[in-house]
PDB file of N, CA, C, O and CB in Angstrom:
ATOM      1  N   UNK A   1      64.740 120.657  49.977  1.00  0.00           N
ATOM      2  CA  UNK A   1      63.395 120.429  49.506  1.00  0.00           C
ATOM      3  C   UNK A   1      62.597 121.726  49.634  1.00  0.00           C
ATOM      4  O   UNK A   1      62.774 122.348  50.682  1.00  0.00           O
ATOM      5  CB  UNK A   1      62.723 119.278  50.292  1.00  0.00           C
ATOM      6  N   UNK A   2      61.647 122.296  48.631  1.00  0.00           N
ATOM      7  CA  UNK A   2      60.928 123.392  48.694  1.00  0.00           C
ATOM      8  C   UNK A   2      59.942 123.787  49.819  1.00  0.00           C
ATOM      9  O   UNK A   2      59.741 124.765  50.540  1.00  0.00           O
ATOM     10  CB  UNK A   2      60.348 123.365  47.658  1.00  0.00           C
ATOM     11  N   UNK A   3      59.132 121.853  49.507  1.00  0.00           N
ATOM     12  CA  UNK A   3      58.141 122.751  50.438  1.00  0.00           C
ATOM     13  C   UNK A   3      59.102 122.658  52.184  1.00  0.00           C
ATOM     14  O   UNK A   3      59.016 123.685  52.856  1.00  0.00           O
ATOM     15  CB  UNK A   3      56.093 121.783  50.472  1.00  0.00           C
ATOM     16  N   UNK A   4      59.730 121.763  52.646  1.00  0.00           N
ATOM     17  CA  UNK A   4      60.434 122.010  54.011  1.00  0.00           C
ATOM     18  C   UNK A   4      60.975 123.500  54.196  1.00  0.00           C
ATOM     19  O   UNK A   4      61.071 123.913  55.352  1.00  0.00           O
ATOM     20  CB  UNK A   4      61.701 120.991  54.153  1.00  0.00           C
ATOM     21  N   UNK A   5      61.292 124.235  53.266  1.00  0.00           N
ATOM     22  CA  UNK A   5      61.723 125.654  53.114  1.00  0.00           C
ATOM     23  C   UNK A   5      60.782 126.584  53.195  1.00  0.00           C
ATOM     24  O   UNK A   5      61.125 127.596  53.806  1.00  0.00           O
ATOM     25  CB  UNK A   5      62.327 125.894  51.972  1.00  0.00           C
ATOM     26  N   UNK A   6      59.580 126.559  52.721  1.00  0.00           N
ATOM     27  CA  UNK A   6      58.427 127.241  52.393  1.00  0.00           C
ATOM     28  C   UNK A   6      58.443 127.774  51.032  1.00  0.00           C
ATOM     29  O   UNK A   6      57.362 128.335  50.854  1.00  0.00           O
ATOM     30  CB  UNK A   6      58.202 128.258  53.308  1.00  0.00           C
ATOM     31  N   UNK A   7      59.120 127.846  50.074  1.00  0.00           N
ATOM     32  CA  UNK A   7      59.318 128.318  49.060  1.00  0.00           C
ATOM     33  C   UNK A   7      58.643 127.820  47.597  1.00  0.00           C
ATOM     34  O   UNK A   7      58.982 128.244  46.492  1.00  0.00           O
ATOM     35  CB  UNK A   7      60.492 128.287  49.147  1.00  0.00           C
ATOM     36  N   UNK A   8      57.707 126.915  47.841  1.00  0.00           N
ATOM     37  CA  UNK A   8      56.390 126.532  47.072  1.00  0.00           C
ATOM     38  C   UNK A   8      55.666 127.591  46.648  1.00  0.00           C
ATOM     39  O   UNK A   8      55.542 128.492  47.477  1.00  0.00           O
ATOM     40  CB  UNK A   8      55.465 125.742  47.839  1.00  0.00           C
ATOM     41  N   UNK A   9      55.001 127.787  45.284  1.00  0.00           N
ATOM     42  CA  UNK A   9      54.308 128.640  45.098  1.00  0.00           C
ATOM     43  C   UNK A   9      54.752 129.908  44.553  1.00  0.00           C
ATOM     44  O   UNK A   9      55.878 130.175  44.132  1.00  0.00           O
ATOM     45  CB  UNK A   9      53.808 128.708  46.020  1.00  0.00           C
ATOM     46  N   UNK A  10      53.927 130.513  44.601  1.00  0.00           N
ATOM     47  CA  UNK A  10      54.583 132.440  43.464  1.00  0.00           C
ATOM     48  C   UNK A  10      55.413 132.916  44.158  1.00  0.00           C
ATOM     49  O   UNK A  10      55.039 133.094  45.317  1.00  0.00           O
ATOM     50  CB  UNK A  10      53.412 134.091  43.194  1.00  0.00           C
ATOM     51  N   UNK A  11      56.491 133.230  43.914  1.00  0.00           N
ATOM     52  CA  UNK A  11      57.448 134.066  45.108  1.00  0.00           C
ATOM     53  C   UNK A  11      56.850 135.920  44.912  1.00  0.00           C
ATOM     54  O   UNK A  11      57.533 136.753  45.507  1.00  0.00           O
ATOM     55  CB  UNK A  11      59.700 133.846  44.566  1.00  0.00           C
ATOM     56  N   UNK A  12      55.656 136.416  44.118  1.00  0.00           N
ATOM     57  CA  UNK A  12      55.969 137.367  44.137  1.00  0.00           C
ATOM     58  C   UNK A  12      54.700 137.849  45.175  1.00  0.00           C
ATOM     59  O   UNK A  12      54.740 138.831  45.917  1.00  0.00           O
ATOM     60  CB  UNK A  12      56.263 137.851  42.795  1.00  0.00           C
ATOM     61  N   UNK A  13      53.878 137.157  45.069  1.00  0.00           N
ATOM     62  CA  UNK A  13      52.259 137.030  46.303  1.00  0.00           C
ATOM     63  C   UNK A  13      52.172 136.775  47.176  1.00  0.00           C
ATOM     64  O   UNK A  13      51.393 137.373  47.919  1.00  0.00           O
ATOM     65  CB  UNK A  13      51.267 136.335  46.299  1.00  0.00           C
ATOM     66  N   UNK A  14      53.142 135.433  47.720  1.00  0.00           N
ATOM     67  CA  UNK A  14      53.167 134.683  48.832  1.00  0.00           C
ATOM     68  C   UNK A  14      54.542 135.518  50.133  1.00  0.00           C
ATOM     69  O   UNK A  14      55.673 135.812  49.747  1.00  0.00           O
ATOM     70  CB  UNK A  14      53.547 132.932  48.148  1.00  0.00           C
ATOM     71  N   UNK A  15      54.092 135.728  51.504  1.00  0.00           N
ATOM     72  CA  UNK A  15      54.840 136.642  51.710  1.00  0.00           C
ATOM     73  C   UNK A  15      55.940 135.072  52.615  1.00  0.00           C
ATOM     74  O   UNK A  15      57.040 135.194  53.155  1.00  0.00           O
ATOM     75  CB  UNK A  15      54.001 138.272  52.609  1.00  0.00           C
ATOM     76  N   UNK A  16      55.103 133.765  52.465  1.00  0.00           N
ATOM     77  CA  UNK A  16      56.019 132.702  53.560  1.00  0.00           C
ATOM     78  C   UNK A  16      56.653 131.930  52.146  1.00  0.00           C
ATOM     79  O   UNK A  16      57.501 131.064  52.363  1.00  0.00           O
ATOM     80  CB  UNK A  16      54.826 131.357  54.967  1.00  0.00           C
ATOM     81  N   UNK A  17      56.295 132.194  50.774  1.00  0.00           N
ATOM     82  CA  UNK A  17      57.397 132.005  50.074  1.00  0.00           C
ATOM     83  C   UNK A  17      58.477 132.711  49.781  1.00  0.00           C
ATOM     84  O   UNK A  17      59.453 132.287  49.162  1.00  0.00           O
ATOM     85  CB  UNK A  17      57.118 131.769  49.261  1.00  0.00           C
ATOM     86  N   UNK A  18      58.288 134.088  50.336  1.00  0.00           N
ATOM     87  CA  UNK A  18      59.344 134.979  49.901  1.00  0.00           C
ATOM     88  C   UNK A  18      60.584 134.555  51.133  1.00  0.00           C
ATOM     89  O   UNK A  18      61.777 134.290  50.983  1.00  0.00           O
ATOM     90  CB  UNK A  18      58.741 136.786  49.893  1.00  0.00           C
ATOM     91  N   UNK A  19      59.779 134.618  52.304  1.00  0.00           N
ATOM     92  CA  UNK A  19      60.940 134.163  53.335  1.00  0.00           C
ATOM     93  C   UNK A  19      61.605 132.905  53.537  1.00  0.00           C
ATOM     94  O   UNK A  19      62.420 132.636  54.419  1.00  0.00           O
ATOM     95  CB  UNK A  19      60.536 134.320  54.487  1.00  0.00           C
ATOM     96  N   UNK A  20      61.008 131.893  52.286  1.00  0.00           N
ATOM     97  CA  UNK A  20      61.478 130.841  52.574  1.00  0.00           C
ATOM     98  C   UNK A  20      62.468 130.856  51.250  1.00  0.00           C
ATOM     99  O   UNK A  20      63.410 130.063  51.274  1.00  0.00           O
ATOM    100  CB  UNK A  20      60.401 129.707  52.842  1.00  0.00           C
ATOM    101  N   UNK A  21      62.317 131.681  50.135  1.00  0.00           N
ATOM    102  CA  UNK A  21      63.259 131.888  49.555  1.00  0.00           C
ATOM    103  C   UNK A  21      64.736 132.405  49.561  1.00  0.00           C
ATOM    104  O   UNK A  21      65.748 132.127  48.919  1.00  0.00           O
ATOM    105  CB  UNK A  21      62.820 132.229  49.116  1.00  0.00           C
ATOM    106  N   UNK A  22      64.312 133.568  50.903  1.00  0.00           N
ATOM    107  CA  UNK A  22      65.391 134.186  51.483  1.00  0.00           C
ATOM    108  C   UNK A  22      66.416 133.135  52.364  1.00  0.00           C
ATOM    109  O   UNK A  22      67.635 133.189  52.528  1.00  0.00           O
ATOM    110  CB  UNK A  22      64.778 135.311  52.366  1.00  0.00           C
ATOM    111  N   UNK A  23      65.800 132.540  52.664  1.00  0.00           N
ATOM    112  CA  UNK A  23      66.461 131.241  53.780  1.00  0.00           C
ATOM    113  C   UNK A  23      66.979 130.406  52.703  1.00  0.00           C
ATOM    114  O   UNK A  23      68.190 130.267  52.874  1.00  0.00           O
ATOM    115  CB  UNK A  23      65.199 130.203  54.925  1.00  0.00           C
ATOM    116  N   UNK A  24      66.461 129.634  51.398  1.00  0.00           N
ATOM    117  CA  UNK A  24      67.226 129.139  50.759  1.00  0.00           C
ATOM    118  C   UNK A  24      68.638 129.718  49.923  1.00  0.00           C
ATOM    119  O   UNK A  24      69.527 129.132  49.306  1.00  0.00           O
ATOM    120  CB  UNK A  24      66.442 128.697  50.182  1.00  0.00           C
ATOM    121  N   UNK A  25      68.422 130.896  50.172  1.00  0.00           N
ATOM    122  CA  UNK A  25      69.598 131.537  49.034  1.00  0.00           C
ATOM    123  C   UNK A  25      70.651 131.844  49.924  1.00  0.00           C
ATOM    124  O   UNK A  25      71.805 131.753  49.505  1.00  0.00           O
ATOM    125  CB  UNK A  25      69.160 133.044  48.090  1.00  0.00           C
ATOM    126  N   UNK A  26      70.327 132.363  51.648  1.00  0.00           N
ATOM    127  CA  UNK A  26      70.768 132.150  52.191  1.00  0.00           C
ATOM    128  C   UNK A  26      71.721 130.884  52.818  1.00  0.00           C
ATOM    129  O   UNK A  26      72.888 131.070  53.166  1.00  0.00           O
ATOM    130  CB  UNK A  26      70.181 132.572  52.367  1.00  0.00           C
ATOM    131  N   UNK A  27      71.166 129.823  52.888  1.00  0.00           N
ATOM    132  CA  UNK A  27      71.435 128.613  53.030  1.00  0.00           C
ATOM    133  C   UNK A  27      72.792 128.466  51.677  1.00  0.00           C
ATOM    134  O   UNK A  27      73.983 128.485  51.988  1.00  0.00           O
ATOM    135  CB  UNK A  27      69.888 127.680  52.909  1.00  0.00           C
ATOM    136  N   UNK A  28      72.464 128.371  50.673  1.00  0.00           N
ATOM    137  CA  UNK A  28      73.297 128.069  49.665  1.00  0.00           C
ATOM    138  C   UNK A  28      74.512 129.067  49.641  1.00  0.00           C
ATOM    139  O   UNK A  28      75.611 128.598  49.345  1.00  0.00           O
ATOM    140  CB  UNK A  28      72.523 128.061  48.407  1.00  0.00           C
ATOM    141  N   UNK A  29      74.391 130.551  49.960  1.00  0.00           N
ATOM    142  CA  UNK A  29      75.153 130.974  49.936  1.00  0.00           C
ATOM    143  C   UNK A  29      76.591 130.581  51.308  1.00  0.00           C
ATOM    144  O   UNK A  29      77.783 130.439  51.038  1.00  0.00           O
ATOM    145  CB  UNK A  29      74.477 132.056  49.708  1.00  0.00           C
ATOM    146  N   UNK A  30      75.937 130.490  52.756  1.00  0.00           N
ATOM    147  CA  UNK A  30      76.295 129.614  53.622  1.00  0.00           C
ATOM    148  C   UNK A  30      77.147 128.766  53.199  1.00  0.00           C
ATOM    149  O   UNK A  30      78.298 128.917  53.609  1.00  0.00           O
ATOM    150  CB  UNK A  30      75.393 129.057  54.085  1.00  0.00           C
ATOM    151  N   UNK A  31      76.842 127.539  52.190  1.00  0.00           N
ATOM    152  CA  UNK A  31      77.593 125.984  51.905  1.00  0.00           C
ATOM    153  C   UNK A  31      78.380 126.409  50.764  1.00  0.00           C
ATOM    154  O   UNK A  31      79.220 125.528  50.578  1.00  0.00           O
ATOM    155  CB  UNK A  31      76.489 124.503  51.460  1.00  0.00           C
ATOM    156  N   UNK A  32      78.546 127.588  49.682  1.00  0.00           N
ATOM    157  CA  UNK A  32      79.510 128.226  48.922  1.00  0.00           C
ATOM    158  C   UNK A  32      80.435 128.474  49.746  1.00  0.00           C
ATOM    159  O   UNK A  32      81.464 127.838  49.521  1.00  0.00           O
ATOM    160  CB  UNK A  32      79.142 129.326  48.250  1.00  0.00           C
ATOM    161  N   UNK A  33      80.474 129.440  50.978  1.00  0.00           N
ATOM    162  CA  UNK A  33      81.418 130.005  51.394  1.00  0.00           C
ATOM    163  C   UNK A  33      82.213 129.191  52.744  1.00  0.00           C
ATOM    164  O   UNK A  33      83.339 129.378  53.207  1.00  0.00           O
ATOM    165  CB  UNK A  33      80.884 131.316  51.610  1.00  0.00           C
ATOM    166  N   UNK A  34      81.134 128.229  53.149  1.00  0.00           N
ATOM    167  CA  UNK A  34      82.151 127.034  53.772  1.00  0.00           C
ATOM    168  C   UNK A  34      83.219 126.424  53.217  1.00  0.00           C
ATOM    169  O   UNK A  34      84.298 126.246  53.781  1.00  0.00           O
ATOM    170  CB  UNK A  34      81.542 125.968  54.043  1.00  0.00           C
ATOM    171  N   UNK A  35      82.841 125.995  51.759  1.00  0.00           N
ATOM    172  CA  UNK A  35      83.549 125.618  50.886  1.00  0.00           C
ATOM    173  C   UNK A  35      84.773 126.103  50.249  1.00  0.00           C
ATOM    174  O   UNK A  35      85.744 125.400  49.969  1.00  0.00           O
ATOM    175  CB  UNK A  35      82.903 125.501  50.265  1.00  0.00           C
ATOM    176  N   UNK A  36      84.653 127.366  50.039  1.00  0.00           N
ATOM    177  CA  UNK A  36      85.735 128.193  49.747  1.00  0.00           C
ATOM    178  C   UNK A  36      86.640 128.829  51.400  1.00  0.00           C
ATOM    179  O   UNK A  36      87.405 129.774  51.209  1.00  0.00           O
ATOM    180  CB  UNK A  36      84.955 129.513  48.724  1.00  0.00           C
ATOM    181  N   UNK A  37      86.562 128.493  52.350  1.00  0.00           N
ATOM    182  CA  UNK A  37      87.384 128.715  53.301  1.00  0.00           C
ATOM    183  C   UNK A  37      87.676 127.043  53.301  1.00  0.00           C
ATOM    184  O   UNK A  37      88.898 126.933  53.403  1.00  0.00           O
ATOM    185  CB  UNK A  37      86.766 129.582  54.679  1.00  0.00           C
ATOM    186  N   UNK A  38      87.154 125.907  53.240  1.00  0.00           N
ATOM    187  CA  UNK A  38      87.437 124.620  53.392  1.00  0.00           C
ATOM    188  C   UNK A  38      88.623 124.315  52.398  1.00  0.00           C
ATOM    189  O   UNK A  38      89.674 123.858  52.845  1.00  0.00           O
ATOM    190  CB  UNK A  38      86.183 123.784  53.177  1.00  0.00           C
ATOM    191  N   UNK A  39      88.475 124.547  51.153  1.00  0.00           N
ATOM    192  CA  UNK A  39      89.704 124.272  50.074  1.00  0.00           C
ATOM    193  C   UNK A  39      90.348 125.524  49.737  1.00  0.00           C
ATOM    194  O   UNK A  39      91.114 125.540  48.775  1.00  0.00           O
ATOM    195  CB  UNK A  39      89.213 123.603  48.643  1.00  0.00           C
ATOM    196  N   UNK A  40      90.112 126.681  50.476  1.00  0.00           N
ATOM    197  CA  UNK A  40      90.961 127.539  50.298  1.00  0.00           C
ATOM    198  C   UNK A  40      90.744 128.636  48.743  1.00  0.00           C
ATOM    199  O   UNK A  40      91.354 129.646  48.390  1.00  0.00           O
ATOM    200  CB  UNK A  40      92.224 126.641  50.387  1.00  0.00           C
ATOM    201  N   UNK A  41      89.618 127.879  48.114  1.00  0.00           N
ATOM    202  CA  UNK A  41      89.467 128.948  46.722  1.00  0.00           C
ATOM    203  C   UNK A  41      88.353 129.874  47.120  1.00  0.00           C
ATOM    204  O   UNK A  41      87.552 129.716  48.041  1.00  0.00           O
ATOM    205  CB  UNK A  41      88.985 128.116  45.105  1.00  0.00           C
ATOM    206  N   UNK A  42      88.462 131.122  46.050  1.00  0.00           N
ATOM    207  CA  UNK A  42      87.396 132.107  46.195  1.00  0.00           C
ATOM    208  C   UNK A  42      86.202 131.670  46.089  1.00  0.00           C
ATOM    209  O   UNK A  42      85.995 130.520  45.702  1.00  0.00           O
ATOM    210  CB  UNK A  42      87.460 133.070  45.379  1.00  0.00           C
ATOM    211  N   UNK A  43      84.995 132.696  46.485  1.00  0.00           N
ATOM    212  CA  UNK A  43      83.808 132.175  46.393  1.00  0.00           C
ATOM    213  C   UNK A  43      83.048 131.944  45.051  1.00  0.00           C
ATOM    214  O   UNK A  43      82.066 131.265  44.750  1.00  0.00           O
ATOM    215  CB  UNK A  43      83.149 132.893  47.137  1.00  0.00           C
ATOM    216  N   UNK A  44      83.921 132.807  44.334  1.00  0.00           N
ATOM    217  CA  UNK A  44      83.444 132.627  42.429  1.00  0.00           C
ATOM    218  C   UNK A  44      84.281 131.210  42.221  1.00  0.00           C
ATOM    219  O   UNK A  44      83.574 130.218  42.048  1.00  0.00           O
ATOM    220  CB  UNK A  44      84.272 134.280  40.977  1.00  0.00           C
ATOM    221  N   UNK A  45      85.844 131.000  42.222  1.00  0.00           N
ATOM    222  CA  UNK A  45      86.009 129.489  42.284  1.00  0.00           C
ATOM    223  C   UNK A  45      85.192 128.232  42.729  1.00  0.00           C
ATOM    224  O   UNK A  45      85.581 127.069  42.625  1.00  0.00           O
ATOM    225  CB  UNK A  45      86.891 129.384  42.920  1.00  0.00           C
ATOM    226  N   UNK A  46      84.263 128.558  43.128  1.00  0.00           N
ATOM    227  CA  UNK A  46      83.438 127.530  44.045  1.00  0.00           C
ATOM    228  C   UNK A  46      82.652 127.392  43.321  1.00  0.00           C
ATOM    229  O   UNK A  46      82.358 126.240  43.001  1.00  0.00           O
ATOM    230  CB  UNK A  46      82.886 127.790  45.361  1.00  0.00           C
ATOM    231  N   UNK A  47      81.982 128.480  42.757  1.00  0.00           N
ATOM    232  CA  UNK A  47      80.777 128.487  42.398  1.00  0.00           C
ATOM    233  C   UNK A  47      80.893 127.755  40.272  1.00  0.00           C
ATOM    234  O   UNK A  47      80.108 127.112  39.575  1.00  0.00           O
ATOM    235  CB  UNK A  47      80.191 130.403  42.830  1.00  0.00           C
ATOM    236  N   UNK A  48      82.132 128.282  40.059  1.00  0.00           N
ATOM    237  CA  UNK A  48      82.294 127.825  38.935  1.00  0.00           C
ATOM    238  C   UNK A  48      83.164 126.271  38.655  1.00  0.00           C
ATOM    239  O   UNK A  48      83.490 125.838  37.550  1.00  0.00           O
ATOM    240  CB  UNK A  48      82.859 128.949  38.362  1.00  0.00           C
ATOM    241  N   UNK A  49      83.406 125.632  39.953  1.00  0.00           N
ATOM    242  CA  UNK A  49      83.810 124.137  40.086  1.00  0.00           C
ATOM    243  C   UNK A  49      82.855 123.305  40.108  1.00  0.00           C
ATOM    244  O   UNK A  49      82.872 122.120  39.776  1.00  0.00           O
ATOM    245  CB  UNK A  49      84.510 123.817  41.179  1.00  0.00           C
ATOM    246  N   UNK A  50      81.658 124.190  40.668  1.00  0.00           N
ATOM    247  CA  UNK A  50      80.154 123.057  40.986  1.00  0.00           C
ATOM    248  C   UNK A  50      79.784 123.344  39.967  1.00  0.00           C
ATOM    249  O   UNK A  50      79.517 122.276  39.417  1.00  0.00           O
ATOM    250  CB  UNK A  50      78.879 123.220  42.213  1.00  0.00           C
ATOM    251  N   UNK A  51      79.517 124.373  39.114  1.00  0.00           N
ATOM    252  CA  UNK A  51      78.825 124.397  37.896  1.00  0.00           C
ATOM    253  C   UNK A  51      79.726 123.232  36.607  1.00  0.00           C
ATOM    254  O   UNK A  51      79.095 122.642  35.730  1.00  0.00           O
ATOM    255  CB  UNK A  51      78.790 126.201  37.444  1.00  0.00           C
ATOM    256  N   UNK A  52      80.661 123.162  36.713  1.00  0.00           N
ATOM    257  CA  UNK A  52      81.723 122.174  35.998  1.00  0.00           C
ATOM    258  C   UNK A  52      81.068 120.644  36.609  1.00  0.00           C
ATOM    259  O   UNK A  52      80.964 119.697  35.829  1.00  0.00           O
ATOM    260  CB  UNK A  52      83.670 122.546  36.585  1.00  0.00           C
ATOM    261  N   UNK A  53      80.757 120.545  37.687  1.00  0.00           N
ATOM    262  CA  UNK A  53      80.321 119.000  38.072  1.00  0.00           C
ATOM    263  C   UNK A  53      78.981 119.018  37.414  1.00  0.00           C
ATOM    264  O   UNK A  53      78.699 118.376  36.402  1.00  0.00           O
ATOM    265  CB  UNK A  53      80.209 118.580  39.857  1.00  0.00           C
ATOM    266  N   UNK A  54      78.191 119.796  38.064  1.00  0.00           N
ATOM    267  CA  UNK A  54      76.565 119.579  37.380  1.00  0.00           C
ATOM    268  C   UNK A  54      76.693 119.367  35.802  1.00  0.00           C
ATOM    269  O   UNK A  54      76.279 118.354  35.239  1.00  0.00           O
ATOM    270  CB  UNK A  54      75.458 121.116  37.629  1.00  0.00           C
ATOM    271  N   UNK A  55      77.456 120.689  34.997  1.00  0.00           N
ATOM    272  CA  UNK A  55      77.545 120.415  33.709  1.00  0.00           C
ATOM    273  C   UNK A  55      77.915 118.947  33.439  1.00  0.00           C
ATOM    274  O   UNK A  55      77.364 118.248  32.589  1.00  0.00           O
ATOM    275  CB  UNK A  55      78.454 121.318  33.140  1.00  0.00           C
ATOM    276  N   UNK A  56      79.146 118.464  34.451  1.00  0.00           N
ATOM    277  CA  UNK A  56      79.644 116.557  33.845  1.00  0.00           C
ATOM    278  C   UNK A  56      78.655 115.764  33.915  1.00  0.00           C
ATOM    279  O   UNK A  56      78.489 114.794  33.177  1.00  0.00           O
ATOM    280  CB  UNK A  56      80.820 115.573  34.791  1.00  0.00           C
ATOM    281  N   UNK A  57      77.697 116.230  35.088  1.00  0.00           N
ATOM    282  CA  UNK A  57      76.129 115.180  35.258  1.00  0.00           C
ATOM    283  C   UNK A  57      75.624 114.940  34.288  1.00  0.00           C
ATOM    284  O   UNK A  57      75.423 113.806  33.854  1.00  0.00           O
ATOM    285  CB  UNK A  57      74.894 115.651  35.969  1.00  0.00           C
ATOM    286  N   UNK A  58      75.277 116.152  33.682  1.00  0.00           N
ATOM    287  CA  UNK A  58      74.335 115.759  32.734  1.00  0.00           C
ATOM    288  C   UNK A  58      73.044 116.976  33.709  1.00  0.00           C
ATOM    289  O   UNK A  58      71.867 116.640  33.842  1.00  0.00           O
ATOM    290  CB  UNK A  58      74.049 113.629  32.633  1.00  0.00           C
ATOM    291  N   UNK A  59      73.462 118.003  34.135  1.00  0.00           N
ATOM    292  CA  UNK A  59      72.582 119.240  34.637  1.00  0.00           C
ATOM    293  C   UNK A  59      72.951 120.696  33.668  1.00  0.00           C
ATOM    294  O   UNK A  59      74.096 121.101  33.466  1.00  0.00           O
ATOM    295  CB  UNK A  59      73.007 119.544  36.460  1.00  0.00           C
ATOM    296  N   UNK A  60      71.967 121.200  33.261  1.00  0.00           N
ATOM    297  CA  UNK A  60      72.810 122.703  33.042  1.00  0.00           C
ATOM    298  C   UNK A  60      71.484 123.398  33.347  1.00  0.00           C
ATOM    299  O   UNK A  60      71.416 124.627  33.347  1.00  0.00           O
ATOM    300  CB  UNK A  60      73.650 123.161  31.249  1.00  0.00           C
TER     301      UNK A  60
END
């Protein structure tokens, strides 16, 4: 969730959205690379298996 992150608002003005942006990209990058030591594929494999699910959702 954004605002629990701080990342609400202009990221280019706000200096507690910028750090809460950093923590989310952080964060995500984190649960990519769990993932790819968990099933054993690279971190671009990962990233292009979840983009294959969102695309089946009905996300792009």
């Amino acid at each position: 969730d954004k605002s629990i992150l701080d990342v609400e608002g202009n990221y280019l003005t706000s200096e507690k959205s910028n750090i809460g942006f950093v923590r989310f990209i952080a964060m995500v990058s984190n649960c990519i690379e769990y993932l790819s030591h968990k099933y054993g594929l690279s971190f671009y494999e990962v990233i292009k298996e979840c983009s294959k699910e969102l695309i089946k959702k009905g996300f792009s």
